[in-house]
C-alpha positions as CSV (number, residue, x, y, z in Angstrom):
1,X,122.4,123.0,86.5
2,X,118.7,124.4,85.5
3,X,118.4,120.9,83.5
4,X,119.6,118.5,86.2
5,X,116.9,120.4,88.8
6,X,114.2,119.9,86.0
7,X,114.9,116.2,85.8
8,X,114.9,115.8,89.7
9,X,111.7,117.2,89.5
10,X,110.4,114.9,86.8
11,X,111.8,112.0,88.7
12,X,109.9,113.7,91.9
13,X,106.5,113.9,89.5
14,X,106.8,110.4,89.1
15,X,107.0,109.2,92.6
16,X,104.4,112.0,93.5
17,X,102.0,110.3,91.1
18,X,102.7,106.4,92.1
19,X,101.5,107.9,95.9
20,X,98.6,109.5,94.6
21,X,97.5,106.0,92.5
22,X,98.7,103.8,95.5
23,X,95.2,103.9,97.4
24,X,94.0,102.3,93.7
25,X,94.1,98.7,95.2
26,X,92.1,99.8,98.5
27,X,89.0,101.6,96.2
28,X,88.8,98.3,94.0
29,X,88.0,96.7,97.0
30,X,85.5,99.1,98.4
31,X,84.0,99.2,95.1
32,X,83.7,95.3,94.6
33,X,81.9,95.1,98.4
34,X,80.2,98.1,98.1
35,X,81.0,99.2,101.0
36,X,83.9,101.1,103.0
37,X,84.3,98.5,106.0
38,X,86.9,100.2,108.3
39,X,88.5,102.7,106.3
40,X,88.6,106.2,107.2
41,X,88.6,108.9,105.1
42,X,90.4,111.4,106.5
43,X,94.1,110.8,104.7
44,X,92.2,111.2,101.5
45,X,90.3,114.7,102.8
46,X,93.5,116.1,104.2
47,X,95.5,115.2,101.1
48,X,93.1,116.7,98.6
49,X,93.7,119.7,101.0
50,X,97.3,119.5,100.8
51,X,97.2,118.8,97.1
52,X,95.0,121.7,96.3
53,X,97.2,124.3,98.7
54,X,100.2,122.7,96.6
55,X,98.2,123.6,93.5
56,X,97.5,127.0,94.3
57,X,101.3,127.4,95.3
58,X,102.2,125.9,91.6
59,X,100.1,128.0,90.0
60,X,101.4,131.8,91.6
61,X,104.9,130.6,92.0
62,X,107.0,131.1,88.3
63,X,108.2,128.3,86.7
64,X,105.9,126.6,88.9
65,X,104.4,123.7,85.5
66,X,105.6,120.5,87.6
67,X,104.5,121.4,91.0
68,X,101.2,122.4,89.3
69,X,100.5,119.6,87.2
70,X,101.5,116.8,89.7
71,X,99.3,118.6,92.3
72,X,96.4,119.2,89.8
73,X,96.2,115.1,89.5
74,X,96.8,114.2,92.7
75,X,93.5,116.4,93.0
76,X,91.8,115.5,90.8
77,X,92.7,111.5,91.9
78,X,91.6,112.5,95.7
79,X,88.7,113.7,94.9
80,X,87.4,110.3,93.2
81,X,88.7,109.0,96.0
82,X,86.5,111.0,98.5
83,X,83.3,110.3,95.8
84,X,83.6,106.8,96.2
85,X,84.0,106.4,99.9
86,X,81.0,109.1,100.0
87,X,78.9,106.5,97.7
88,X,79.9,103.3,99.2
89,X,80.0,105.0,102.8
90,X,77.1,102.9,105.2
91,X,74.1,105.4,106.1
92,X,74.0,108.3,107.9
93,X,72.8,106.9,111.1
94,X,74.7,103.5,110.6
95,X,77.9,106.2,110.2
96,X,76.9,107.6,113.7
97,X,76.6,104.7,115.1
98,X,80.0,102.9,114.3
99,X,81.4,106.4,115.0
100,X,80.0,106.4,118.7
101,X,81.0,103.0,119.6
102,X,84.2,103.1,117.7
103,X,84.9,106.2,120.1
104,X,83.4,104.8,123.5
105,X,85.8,102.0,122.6
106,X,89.1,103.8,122.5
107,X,87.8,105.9,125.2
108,X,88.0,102.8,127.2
109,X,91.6,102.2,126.1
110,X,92.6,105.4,127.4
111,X,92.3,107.5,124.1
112,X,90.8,110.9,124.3
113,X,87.7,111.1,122.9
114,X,86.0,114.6,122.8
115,X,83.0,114.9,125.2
116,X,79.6,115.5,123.3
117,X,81.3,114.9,119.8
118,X,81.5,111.2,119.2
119,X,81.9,111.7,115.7
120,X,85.5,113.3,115.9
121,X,88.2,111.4,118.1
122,X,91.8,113.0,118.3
123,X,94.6,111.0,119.7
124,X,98.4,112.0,119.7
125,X,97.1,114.9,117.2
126,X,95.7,112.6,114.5
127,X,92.5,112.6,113.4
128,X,90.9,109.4,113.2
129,X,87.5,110.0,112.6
130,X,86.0,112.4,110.4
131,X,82.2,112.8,109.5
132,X,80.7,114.6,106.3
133,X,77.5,114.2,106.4
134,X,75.6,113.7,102.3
Protein backbone atom coordinates (compact mmCIF):
# COMPACT_ATOMS: atom_id res chain seq x y z
CA UNK A 1 0.00 0.00 0.00
CA UNK A 2 2.75 2.68 1.24
CA UNK A 3 4.45 2.00 -2.34
CA UNK A 4 1.38 2.29 -4.60
CA UNK A 5 0.59 5.96 -2.64
CA UNK A 6 4.32 6.85 -3.33
CA UNK A 7 4.02 6.20 -6.98
CA UNK A 8 0.58 8.15 -7.20
CA UNK A 9 2.44 10.77 -5.89
CA UNK A 10 5.33 10.63 -8.26
CA UNK A 11 2.82 10.39 -11.14
CA UNK A 12 1.07 13.63 -9.25
CA UNK A 13 4.83 15.34 -9.24
CA UNK A 14 4.90 14.94 -12.79
CA UNK A 15 1.63 16.50 -13.82
CA UNK A 16 2.31 19.18 -11.03
CA UNK A 17 5.52 20.13 -12.86
CA UNK A 18 4.11 20.02 -16.68
CA UNK A 19 1.53 22.91 -15.04
CA UNK A 20 4.22 24.79 -13.57
CA UNK A 21 6.37 24.69 -17.18
CA UNK A 22 3.02 25.17 -19.18
CA UNK A 23 3.23 29.19 -19.03
CA UNK A 24 6.91 28.42 -20.80
CA UNK A 25 5.32 29.05 -24.36
CA UNK A 26 3.60 32.40 -23.12
CA UNK A 27 7.17 33.95 -21.50
CA UNK A 28 9.04 33.03 -24.90
CA UNK A 29 6.74 35.31 -26.36
CA UNK A 30 6.86 38.10 -23.96
CA UNK A 31 10.49 37.76 -24.01
CA UNK A 32 10.96 37.82 -27.98
CA UNK A 33 8.52 41.24 -28.00
CA UNK A 34 9.80 42.57 -25.10
CA UNK A 35 6.88 43.31 -23.86
CA UNK A 36 3.80 41.78 -21.80
CA UNK A 37 0.93 42.93 -24.23
CA UNK A 38 -2.30 41.79 -22.43
CA UNK A 39 -1.22 39.41 -20.01
CA UNK A 40 -1.87 39.76 -16.46
CA UNK A 41 0.01 38.65 -13.80
CA UNK A 42 -1.92 37.77 -11.28
CA UNK A 43 -2.25 33.74 -11.83
CA UNK A 44 1.50 33.73 -11.67
CA UNK A 45 1.47 36.04 -8.15
CA UNK A 46 -1.35 33.92 -6.59
CA UNK A 47 0.32 30.66 -7.64
CA UNK A 48 3.78 31.45 -6.23
CA UNK A 49 1.60 32.15 -3.13
CA UNK A 50 -0.13 28.91 -3.28
CA UNK A 51 3.19 27.19 -4.19
CA UNK A 52 5.04 28.64 -1.28
CA UNK A 53 2.01 27.89 1.43
CA UNK A 54 2.25 24.26 -0.25
CA UNK A 55 6.02 24.47 0.46
CA UNK A 56 5.78 25.50 3.91
CA UNK A 57 3.05 22.69 4.43
CA UNK A 58 5.70 20.02 2.81
CA UNK A 59 8.25 21.04 4.71
CA UNK A 60 6.46 20.68 8.66
CA UNK A 61 4.31 17.84 7.48
CA UNK A 62 6.45 14.15 7.94
CA UNK A 63 7.06 12.38 5.04
CA UNK A 64 6.23 15.44 3.45
CA UNK A 65 9.80 15.10 0.37
CA UNK A 66 7.27 15.11 -2.75
CA UNK A 67 4.90 17.75 -1.72
CA UNK A 68 8.02 19.76 -0.85
CA UNK A 69 10.14 19.34 -3.75
CA UNK A 70 7.29 19.75 -6.40
CA UNK A 71 6.22 22.97 -4.51
CA UNK A 72 9.86 24.24 -4.05
CA UNK A 73 10.02 24.23 -8.21
CA UNK A 74 6.97 25.37 -8.99
CA UNK A 75 8.42 28.37 -6.82
CA UNK A 76 11.11 28.76 -7.78
CA UNK A 77 9.53 28.52 -11.79
CA UNK A 78 6.79 31.36 -10.56
CA UNK A 79 9.01 33.46 -9.47
CA UNK A 80 11.00 33.76 -12.99
CA UNK A 81 7.81 34.04 -14.11
CA UNK A 82 6.90 37.22 -12.03
CA UNK A 83 10.76 38.66 -12.91
CA UNK A 84 10.09 38.59 -16.42
CA UNK A 85 6.76 40.12 -16.62
CA UNK A 86 8.27 42.72 -13.99
CA UNK A 87 11.19 43.45 -16.73
CA UNK A 88 9.27 43.34 -19.85
CA UNK A 89 6.17 45.02 -17.99
CA UNK A 90 5.42 48.78 -19.97
CA UNK A 91 6.23 51.76 -17.54
CA UNK A 92 4.89 52.69 -14.53
CA UNK A 93 2.66 55.37 -15.78
CA UNK A 94 1.90 53.53 -19.19
CA UNK A 95 0.81 50.55 -16.49
CA UNK A 96 -1.68 53.10 -14.92
CA UNK A 97 -2.82 54.12 -17.78
CA UNK A 98 -3.91 50.80 -19.53
CA UNK A 99 -5.13 49.87 -16.00
CA UNK A 100 -7.57 53.00 -15.85
CA UNK A 101 -9.01 52.53 -19.16
CA UNK A 102 -8.99 48.81 -19.13
CA UNK A 103 -11.17 49.42 -15.90
CA UNK A 104 -13.48 52.43 -17.23
CA UNK A 105 -14.05 49.87 -20.01
CA UNK A 106 -15.49 47.00 -18.12
CA UNK A 107 -17.07 49.44 -15.97
CA UNK A 108 -19.05 50.32 -18.98
CA UNK A 109 -19.90 46.63 -19.51
CA UNK A 110 -21.41 46.33 -16.29
CA UNK A 111 -18.34 45.02 -14.34
CA UNK A 112 -17.62 46.31 -10.91
CA UNK A 113 -14.82 48.35 -10.83
CA UNK A 114 -13.76 49.71 -7.34
CA UNK A 115 -14.33 53.49 -7.02
CA UNK A 116 -10.88 55.51 -6.54
CA UNK A 117 -8.77 52.36 -7.30
CA UNK A 118 -8.55 51.88 -10.99
CA UNK A 119 -5.68 49.71 -10.70
CA UNK A 120 -7.57 46.69 -9.00
CA UNK A 121 -10.88 45.48 -10.74
CA UNK A 122 -12.84 42.47 -9.10
CA UNK A 123 -15.52 40.78 -10.96
CA UNK A 124 -17.38 37.45 -9.90
CA UNK A 125 -14.34 37.33 -7.18
CA UNK A 126 -11.49 37.19 -9.54
CA UNK A 127 -8.91 39.42 -9.73
CA UNK A 128 -8.14 40.75 -12.96
CA UNK A 129 -5.90 43.37 -12.39
CA UNK A 130 -3.10 43.58 -10.17
CA UNK A 131 -0.43 46.41 -9.87
CA UNK A 132 3.26 46.10 -8.17
CA UNK A 133 4.74 48.91 -8.63
CA UNK A 134 9.23 48.52 -9.37
Amino acid sequence: MNSTLFIIGVIGNIISVLVFVSPIPTFWRIVRSRSTEDFEAAPYVLTLLNTLLWLYYGLTKPDGLLIATVNGFGAVMETIYIVLFLVYAADHAKRVCEATRSANRKKKKGHTVYKNNPIVSLDNNLLLYLYIPH
